[in-house]
C-alpha positions in Angstrom: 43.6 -17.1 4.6 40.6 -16.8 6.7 39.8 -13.2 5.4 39.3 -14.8 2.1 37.5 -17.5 3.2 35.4 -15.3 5.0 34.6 -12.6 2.0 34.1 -16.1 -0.3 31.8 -17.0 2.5 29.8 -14.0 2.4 29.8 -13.7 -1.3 28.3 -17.3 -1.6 25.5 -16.2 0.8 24.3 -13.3 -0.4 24.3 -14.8 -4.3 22.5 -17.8 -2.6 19.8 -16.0 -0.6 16.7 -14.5 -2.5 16.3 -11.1 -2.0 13.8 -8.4 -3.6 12.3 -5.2 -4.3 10.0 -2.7 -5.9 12.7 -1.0 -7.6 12.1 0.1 -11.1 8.3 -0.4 -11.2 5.8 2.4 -11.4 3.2 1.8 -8.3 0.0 3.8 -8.5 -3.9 3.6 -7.6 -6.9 4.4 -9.6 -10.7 4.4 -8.2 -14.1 4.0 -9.7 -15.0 7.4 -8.9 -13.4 10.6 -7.0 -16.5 11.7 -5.2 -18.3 9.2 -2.6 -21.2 9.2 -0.1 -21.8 7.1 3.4 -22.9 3.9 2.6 -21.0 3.5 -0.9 -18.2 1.3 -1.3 -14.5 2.3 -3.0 -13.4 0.1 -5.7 -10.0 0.4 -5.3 -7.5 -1.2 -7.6 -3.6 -1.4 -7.4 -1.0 -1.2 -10.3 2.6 -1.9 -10.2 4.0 -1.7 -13.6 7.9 -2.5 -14.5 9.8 0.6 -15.8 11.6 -2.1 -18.2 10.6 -4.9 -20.1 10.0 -7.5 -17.1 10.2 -8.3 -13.7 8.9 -10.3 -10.8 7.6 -9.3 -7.4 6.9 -11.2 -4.4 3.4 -11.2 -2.2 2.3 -12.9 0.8 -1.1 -14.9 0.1 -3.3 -12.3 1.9 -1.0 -9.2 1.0 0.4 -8.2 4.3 2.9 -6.3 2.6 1.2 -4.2 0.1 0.2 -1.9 2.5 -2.5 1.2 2.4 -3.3 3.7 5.0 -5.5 6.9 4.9 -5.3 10.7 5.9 -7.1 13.4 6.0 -6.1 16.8 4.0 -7.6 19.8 4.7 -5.3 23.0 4.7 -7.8 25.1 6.3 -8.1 23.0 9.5 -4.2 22.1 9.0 -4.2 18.5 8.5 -2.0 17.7 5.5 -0.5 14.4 5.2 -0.3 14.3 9.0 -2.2 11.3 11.5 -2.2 8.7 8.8 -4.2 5.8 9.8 -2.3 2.5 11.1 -1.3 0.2 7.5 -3.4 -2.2 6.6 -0.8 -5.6 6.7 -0.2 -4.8 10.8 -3.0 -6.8 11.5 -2.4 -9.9 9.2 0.2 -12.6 9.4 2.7 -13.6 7.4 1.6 -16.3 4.8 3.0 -18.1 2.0 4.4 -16.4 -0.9 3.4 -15.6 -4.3 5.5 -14.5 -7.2 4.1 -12.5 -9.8 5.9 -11.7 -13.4 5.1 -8.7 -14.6 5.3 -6.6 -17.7 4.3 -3.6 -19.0 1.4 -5.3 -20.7 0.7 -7.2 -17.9 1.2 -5.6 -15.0 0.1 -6.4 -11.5 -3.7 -5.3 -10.7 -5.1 -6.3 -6.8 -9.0 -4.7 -6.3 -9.6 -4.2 -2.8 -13.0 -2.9 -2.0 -13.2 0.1 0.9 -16.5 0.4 2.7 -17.5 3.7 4.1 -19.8 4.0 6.8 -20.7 6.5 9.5 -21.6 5.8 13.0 -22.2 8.4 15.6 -19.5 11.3 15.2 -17.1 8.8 13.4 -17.1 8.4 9.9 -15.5 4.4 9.2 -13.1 2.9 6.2 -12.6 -0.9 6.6 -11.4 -3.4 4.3 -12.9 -6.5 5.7 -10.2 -8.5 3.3 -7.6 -7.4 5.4 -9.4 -7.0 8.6 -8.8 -3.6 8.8 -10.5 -0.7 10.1 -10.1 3.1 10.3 -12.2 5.9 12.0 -12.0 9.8 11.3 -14.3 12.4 12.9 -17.4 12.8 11.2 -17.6 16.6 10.9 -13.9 16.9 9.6 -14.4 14.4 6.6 -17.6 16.1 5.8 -15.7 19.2 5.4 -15.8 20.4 1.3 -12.4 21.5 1.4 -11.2 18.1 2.7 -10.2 15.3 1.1 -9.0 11.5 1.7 -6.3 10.5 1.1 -4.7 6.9 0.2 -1.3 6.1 0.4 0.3 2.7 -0.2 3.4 1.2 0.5 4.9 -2.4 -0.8 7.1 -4.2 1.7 10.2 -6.2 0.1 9.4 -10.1 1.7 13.4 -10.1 1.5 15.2 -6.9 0.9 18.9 -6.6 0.2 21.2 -5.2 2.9 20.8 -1.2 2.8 17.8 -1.0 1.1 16.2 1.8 1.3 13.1 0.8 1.4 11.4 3.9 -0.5 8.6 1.6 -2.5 5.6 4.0 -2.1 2.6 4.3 -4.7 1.2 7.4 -6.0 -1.3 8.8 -3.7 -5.0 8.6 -4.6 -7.1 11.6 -3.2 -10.9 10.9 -3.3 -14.3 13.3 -1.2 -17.0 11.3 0.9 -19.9 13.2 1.3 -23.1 12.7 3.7 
């Protein structure tokens, strides 16, 4: 008897409690250009598209968990996806949530806006919307036969038990120049 009330007991929780994901979507970034200089500012815009018709996808207010970090790739110096930058949501707070419906007309589109500046021997990426700076060596960026790299990641609020947790975007590589 208290087996079953136990396994009832579990069931009721887990239909009760809201959990999500990023499953079945298509997550991917797109700039305004591929080439920049010091000085210029990446437009940056996020997509997260359902595979399906429709489905809904939770944010906190100031988007702690979608997540973007950089790295440098250069084969030549061997530096390939290696010494990624810290993410951007370690530095914000959790907030209130947002739900977002989307569809494959309509999918979800956030615009952050990366500034690039260089200032001694360090070459500088911040996004002041998510207080978040990064800082590469000068010389290495500079580099023709490197490239930057942008990864991004979207952290379930609530994922289910033995998620995995695998909710990446397509990479975005762009070149700074001097």
């Amino acid at each position: 008897m208290n087996k079953a009330f136990y396994l009832l007991y579990l069931g009721l929780v887990s239909v009760s409690c809201q959990s999500d994901n990023f499953y079945q979507t298509t997550r991917y970034f797109i700039t305004d250009k591929q080439e920049y200089n010091v000085g210029e500012i990446v437009v940056l815009e996020a997509f997260i598209k359902p595979e399906k018709d429709q489905k809904s996808i939770r944010f906190y207010r100031n988007f702690k968990n979608l997540q973007i970090s950089f790295t440098l790739m250069n084969d030549s110096a061997k530096k390939f996806n290696s010494e990624w930058t810290a993410w951007t949501g370690e530095n914000l707070s959790e907030t209130d949530i947002i739900e977002y419906s989307i569809t494959q007309e309509k999918p979800f589109q956030k615009t952050y806006k990366i500034r690039i500046e260089e200032e001694g021997d360090s070459l500088t990426l911040s996004i002041p919307e998510m207080n978040y700076h990064s800082a590469f060596e000068s010389k290495l960026v500079f580099d023709k036969r490197t490239i930057v790299r942008i990864h991004g990641f979207c952290s379930p609020i609530d994922p289910e038990i033995g998620a995995s947790l695998e909710e990446y975007f397509d990479v975005k590589d762009i070149r700074i120049n001097k």
